[in-house]
C-alpha positions as CSV (number, residue, x, y, z in Angstrom):
1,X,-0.2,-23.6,17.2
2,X,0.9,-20.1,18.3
3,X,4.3,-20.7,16.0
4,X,2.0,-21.2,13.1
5,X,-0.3,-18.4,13.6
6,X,3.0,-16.1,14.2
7,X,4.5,-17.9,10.8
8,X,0.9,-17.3,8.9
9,X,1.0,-14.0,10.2
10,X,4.5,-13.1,8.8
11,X,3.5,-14.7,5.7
12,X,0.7,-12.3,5.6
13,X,3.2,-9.0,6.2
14,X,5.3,-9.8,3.1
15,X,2.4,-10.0,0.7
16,X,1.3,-6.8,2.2
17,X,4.5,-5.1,1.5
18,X,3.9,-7.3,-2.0
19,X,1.2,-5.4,-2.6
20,X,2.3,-1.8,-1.2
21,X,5.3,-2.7,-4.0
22,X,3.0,-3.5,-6.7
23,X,0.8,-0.2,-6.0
24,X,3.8,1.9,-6.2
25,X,4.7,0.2,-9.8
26,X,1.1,0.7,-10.7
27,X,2.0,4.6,-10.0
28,X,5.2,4.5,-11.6
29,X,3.8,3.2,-15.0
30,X,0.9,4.6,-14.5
31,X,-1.3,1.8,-14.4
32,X,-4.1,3.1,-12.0
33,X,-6.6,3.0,-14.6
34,X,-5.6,-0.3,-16.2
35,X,-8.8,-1.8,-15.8
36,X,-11.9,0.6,-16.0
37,X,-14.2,-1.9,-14.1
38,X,-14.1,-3.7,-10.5
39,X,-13.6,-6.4,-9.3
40,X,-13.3,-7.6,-12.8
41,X,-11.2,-6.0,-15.5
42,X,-13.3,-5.4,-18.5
43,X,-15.6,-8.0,-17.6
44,X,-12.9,-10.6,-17.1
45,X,-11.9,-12.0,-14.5
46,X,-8.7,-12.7,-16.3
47,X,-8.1,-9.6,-18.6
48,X,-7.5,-9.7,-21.9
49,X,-4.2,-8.8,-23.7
50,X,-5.2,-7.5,-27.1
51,X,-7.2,-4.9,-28.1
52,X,-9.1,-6.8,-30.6
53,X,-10.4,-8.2,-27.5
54,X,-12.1,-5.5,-26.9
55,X,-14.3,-5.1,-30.1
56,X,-17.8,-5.5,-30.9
57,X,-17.2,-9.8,-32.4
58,X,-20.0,-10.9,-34.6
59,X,-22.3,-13.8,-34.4
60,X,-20.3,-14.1,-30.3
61,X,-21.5,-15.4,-26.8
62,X,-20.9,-12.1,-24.9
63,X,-21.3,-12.9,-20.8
64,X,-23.2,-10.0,-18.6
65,X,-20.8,-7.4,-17.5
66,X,-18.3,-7.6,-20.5
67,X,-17.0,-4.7,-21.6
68,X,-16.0,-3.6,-25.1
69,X,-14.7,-0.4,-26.9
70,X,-17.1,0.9,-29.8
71,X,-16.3,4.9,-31.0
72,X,-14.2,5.4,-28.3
73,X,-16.5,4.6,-25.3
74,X,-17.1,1.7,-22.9
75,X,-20.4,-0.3,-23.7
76,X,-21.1,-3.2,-21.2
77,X,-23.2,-6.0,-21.5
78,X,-26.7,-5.9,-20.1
79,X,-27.2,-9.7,-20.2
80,X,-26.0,-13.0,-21.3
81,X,-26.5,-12.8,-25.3
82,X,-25.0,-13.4,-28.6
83,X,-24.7,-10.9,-31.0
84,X,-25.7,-11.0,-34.6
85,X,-24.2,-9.6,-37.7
86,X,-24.1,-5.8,-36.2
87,X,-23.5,-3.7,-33.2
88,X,-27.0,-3.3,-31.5
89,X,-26.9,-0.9,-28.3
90,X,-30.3,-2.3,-26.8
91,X,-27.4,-5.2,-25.9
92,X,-25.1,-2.6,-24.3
93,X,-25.1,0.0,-21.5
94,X,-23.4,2.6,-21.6
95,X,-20.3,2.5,-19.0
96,X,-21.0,5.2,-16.5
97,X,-18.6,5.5,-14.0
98,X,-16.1,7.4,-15.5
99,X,-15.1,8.0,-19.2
100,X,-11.7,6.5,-19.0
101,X,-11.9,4.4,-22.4
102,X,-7.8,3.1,-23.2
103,X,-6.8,0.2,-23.5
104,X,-2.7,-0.6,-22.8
105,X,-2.1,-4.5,-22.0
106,X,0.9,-3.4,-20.2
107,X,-1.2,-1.0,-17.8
108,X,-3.8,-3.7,-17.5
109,X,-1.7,-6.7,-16.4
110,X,0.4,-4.3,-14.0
111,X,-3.0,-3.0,-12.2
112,X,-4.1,-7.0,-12.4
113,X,-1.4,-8.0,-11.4
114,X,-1.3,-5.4,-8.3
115,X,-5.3,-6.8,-7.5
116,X,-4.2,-10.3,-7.6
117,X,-1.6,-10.1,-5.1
118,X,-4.1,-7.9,-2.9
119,X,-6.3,-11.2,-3.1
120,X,-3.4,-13.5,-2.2
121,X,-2.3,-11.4,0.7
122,X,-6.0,-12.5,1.9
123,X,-5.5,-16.1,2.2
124,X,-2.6,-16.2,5.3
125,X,-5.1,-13.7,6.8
126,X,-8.5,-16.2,7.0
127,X,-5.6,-18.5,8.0
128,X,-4.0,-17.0,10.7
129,X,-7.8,-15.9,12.0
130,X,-8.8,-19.2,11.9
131,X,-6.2,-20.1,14.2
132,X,-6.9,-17.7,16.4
133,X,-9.9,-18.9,17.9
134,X,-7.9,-22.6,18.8
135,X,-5.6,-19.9,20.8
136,X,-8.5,-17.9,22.6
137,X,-7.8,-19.1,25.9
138,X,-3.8,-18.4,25.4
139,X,-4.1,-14.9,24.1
140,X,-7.5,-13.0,24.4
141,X,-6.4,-9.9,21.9
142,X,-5.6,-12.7,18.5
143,X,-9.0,-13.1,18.1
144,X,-10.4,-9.3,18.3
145,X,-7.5,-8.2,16.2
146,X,-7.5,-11.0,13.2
147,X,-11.5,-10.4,12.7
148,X,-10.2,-6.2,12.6
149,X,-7.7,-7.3,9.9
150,X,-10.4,-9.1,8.0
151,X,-12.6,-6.4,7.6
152,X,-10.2,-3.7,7.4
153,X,-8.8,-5.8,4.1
154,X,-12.5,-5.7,3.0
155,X,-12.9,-2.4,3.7
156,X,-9.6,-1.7,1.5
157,X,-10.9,-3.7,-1.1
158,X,-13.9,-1.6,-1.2
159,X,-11.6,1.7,-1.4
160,X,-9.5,0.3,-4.4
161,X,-12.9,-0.1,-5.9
162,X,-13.5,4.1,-4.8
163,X,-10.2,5.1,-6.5
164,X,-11.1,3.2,-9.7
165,X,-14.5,4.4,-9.9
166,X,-13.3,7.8,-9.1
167,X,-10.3,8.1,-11.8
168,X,-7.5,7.6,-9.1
169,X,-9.0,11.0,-7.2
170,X,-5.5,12.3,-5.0
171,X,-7.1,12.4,-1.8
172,X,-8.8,8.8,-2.0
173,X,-5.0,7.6,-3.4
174,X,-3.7,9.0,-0.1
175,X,-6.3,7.0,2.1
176,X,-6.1,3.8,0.7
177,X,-1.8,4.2,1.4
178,X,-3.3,5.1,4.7
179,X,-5.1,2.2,4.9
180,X,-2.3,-0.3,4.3
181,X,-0.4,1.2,6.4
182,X,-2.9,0.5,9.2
183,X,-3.0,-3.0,7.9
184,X,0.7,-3.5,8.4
185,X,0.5,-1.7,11.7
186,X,-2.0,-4.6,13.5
187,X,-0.2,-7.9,11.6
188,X,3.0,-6.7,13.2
189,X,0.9,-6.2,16.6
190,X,-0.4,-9.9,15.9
191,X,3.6,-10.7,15.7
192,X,4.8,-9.2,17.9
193,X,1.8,-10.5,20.8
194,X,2.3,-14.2,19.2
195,X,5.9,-14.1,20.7
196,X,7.1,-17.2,22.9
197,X,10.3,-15.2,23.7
198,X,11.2,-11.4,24.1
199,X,14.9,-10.0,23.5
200,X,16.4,-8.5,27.1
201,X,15.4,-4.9,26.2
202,X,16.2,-1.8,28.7
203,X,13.4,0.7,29.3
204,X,13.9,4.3,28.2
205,X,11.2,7.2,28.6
206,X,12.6,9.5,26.5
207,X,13.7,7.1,23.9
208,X,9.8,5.5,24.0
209,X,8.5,8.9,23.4
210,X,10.7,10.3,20.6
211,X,10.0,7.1,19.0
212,X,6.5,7.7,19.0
213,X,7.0,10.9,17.7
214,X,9.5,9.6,14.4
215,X,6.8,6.9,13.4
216,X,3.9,9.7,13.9
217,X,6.7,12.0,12.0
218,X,7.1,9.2,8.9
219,X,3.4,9.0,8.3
220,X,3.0,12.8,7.7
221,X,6.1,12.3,5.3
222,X,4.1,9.9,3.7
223,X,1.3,11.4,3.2
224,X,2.9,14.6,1.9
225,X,4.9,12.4,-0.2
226,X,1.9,10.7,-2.4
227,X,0.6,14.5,-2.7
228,X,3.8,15.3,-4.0
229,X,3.8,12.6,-6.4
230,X,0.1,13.3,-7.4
231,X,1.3,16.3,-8.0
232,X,3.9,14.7,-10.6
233,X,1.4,12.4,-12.1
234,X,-0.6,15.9,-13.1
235,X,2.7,17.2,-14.8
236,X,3.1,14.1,-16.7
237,X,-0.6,14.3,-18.0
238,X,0.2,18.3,-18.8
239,X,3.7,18.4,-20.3
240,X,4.7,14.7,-21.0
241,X,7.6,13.2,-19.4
242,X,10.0,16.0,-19.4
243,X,11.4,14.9,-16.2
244,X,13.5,18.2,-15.5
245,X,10.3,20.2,-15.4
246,X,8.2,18.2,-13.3
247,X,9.6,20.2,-10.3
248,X,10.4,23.4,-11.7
249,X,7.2,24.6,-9.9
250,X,6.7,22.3,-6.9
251,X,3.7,23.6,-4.7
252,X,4.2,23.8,-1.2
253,X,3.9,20.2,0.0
254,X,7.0,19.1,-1.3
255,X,8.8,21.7,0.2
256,X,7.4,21.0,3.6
257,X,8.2,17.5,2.7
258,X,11.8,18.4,1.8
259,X,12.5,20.6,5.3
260,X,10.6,17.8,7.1
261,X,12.9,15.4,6.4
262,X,15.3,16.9,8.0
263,X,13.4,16.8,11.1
264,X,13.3,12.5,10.5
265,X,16.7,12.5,10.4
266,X,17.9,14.5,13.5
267,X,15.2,12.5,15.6
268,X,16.2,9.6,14.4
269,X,19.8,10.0,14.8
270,X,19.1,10.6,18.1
271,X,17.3,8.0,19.1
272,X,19.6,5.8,17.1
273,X,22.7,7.4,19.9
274,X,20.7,7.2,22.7
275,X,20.2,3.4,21.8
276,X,23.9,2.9,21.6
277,X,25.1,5.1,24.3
278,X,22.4,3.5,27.1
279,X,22.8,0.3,25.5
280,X,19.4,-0.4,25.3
281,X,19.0,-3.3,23.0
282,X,17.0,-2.2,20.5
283,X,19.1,-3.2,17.3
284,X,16.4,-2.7,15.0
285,X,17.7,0.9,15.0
286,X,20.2,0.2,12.9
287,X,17.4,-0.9,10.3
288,X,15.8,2.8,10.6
289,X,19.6,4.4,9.8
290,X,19.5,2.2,6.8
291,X,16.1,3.2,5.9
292,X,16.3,6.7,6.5
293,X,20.0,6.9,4.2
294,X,18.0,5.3,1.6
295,X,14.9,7.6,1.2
296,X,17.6,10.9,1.1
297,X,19.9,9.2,-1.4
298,X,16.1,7.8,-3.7
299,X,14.7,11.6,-3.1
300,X,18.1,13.2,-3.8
301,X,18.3,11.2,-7.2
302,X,14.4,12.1,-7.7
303,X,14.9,16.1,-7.5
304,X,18.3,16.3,-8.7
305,X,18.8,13.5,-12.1
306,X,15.3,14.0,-12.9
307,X,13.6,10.7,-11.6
308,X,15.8,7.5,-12.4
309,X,14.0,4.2,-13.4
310,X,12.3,3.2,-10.4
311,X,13.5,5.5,-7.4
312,X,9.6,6.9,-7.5
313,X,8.7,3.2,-5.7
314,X,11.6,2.1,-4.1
315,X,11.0,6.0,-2.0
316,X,7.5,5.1,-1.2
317,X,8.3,1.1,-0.5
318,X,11.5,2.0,1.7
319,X,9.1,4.7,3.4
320,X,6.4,1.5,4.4
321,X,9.5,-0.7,5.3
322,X,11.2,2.6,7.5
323,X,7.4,2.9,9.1
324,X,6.6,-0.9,9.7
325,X,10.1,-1.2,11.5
326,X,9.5,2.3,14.0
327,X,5.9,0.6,15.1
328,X,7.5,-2.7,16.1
329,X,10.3,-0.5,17.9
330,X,7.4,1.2,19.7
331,X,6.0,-2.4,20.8
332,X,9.2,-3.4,21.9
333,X,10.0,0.1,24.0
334,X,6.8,-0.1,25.3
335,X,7.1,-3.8,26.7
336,X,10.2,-3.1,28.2
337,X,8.4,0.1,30.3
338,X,5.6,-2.1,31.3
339,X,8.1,-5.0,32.3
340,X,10.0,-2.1,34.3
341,X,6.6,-0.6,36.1
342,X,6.3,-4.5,37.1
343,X,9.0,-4.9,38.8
344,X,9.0,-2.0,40.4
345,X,5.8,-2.7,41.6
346,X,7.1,-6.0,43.4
């Protein structure tokens, strides 16, 4: 049992990172507002992919909650009816939330698309709490830990629903990233505490510590970094997509986010030296090299050839990847200090 709650559990990771993928194409194209409404997307729980969908249709069944387009503005439909010959608004509320009204099928499938693999990554989740209770006895922390994962994928459910409703606001942007980060965080705890064997691992103080310090150090990078690209979403909306001048005037967060990656990499090369000069075991370090080469080389490309296709999400995916590894490097540093204070102790 506790090789298929470890499996589910994995299972549950990638879709995650699925997810954290698709979120960072819904930025790229930006998709955010794709579909006004939520959970449904114009009333649909499959969307449509025409905008003739989305007119006022004579003599029609319309279903409560449907949304169509008349002069430019959202009406929804107060009740199960079918309309006659005309448009009449005692059918139709007026769509107050916000006044995002546009209808793009490639923006719509993109941010459906994104939803639906947040829903997916649900499933292994029920699963692998499910399972949990069988291995109670075994493992007291499962349990606790796959109910938190539950209800903190409700709970970012419920802020995708904020950032819609709010016209993709920056700051609630930057806590639902948050969020998913903290999502990622306990799976890989569940992972790591479903083990059945541990790699012969040497205890470092200083190597623990620092590594705290990096994966503390990559959050702030990450959070600086969706200001910084929130930021670039507000140039595109006021001078197009003249990428040379989306920087010409960066505000201070991306320089701090510029120097502080400096920071990343000395701290990282250290530890990354101290692993292989103490031959600690810890070969997920190389892993964090590989990651760290790859966010300079996507944010180099990014500032200096003006945004090529798709560096924008592989910098923020590579960033979740770089983060995801750190934490399991901490849970593994960690072990090896508590297996050391054990034996000392006997």
């Amino acid at each position: 049992m506790i090789k298929k709650f470890r499996k589910t559990a994995k299972i549950a990771l990638v879709l995650i990172y699925l997810v954290i993928i698709a979120g960072a194409v819904v930025r790229m194209t930006g998709s955010g507002m794709g579909c006004p409404d939520w959970p449904k997307c114009f009333g649909y729980y499959i969307p449509p992919t025409e905008a003739e969908q989305l007119e006022f249709k004579a003599n029609y069944e319309y279903k409560k909650g449907i949304v169509i387009i008349v002069d430019e503005s959202l009406k929804v439909a107060k009740s199960n009816f079918t309309s006659g010959d005309s448009f009449n608004p005692d059918n139709w509320n007026n769509f107050t939330t916000h006044d995002y009204n546009i209808f793009n099928p490639l923006h719509t499938w993109v941010e459906y698309i994104n939803r639906l693999l947040g829903a997916l990554s649900g499933i292994p989740i029920l699963i692998f709490t499910i399972m949990s209770i069988w291995l109670w006895k075994d493992n007291k922390w499962l349990l606790p830990l796959s109910i938190l994962t539950v209800f903190a994928m409700g709970f970012q459910a419920w802020l995708g629903k904020t950032v819609v409703d709010s016209n993709l606001a920056p700051y609630k942007i930057t806590i639902h990233m948050v969020m998913a980060l903290l999502i990622v965080f306990v799976i890989l705890y569940l992972i790591y505490a479903s083990k059945t064997s541990f790699k012969n691992q040497l205890a470092d103080v200083g190597f623990h510590n620092l590594l705290i310090f990096a994966t503390v150090l990559t959050l702030i990078q990450i959070v600086l970094g969706t200001q910084v690209r929130q930021y670039i979403d507000e140039q595109v909306k006021e001078i197009g997509y003249i990428k040379s001048e989306w920087l010409a005037q960066p505000t201070i967060n991306f320089y701090v986010h510029r120097s502080l990656s400096v920071l990343v990499l000395l701290v990282n090369g250290w530890l990354f030296m101290r692993n292989r000069k103490l031959q600690l075991g810890y070969g997920k370090m190389n892993l964090v090299i590989l990651c760290i080469a790859l966010e300079i080389a996507t944010g180099i490309l990014m500032y200096y050839f003006d945004f090529p296709f798709s560096t924008q999400p592989l910098h923020l995916v590579i960033a979740a990847i770089l983060i995801g590894v750190q934490f399991y490097l901490v849970l593994e540093s960690r072990r090896a200090l508590t297996t050391q204070t054990a034996q000392a102790l006997t």
